[in-house]
C-alpha positions as CSV (number, residue, x, y, z in Angstrom):
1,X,108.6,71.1,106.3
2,X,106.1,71.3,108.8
3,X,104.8,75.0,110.4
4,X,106.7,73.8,112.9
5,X,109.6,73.2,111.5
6,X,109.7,76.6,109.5
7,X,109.2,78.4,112.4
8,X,112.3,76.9,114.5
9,X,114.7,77.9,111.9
10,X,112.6,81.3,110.9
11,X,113.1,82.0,114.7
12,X,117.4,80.9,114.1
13,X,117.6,83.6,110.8
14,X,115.2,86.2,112.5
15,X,117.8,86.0,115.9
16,X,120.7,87.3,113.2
17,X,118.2,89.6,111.5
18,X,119.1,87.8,108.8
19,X,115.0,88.7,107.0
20,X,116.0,88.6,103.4
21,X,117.4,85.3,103.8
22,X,114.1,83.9,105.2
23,X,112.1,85.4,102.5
24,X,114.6,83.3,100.5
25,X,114.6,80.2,102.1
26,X,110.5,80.1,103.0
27,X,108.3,82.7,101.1
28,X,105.8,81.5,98.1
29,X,106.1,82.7,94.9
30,X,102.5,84.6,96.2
31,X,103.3,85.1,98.9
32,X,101.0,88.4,100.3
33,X,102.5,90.6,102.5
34,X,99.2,92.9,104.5
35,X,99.9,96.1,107.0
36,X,97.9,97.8,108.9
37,X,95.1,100.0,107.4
38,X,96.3,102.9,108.9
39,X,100.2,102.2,108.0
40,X,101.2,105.7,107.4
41,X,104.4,104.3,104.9
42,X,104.0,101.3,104.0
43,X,101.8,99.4,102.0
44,X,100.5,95.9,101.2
45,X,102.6,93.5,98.5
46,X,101.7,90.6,96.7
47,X,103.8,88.0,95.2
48,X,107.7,87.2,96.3
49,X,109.2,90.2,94.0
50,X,106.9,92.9,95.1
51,X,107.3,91.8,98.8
52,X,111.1,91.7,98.5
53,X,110.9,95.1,97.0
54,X,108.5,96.1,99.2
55,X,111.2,95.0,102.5
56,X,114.2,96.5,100.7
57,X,112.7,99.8,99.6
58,X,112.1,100.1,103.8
59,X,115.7,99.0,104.7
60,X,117.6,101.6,102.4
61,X,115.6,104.3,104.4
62,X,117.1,103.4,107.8
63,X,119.9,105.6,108.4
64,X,120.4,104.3,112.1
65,X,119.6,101.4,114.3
66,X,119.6,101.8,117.8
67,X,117.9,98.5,118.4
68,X,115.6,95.2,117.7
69,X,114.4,92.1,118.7
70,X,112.2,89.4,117.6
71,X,110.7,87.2,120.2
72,X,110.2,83.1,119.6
73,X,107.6,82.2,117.6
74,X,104.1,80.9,119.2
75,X,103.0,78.0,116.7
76,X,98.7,77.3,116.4
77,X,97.7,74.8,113.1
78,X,99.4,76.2,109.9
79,X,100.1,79.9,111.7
80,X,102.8,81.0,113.5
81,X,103.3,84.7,115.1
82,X,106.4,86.9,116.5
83,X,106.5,89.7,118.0
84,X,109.2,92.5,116.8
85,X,110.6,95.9,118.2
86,X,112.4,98.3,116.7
87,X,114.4,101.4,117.7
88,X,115.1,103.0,114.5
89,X,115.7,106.4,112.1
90,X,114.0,106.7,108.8
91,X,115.2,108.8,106.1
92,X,112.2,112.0,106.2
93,X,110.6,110.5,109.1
94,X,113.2,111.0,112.5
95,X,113.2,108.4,115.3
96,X,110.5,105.6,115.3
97,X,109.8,103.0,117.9
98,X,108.2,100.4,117.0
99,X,106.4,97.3,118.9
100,X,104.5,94.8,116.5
101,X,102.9,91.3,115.9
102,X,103.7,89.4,113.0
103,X,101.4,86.8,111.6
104,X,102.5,84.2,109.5
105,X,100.5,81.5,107.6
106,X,102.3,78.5,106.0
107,X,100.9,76.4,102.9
108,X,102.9,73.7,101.6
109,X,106.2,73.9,103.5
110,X,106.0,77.9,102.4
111,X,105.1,80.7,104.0
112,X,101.7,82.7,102.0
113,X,101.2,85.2,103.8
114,X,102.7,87.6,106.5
115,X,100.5,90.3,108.2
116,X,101.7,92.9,110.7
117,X,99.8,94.7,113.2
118,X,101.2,97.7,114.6
């Protein structure tokens, strides 16, 4: 699959915040996963079963949603970026709104690498 490609039907899961599925479908086996230097809770993960863990570990500490989205995906070479929001409550840390950039580079029909920047 081409960049392209990937990020046409990342863009359809992402819509149903369907995440673990694309991590499924498109992530590399090491695959890297970077944050923010400052990211107060989470930190970076590398390979497909850290990263999972890494995305699940976050998920179990939502207690409420109050609301998302994920904007179409803006294709350059073998990149492709989204931008997210999220309304949210986290287990010890209250109420969080969130606005970010997602960054994702694609190698051989799989996504390598995903960096946020919040």
């Amino acid at each position: 699959m081409t960049t392209q490609q990937i990020a046409v039907r990342f863009n359809e899961l992402a819509q149903q915040e369907k995440w673990f599925d694309i991590q499924d479908e498109f992530f590399a086996d090491n695959v890297i996963s970077i944050e923010p230097p400052h990211a107060p809770h989470l930190k970076n993960a590398e390979g497909k079963g850290p990263v999972r863990q890494k995305g699940e570990a976050w998920v179990s500490k939502i207690t409420a949603l109050h609301g998302t989205y994920t904007t179409a995906p803006v294709v350059a070479g073998n990149h492709f970026s989204i931008g997210r929001g999220m309304d949210i409550e986290v287990e010890d840390i209250g109420r969080v709104k969130m606005d970010e950039v997602i960054v994702y580079e694609v190698k051989d029909g799989k996504i390598i690498s995903e960096q946020f920047f919040y």
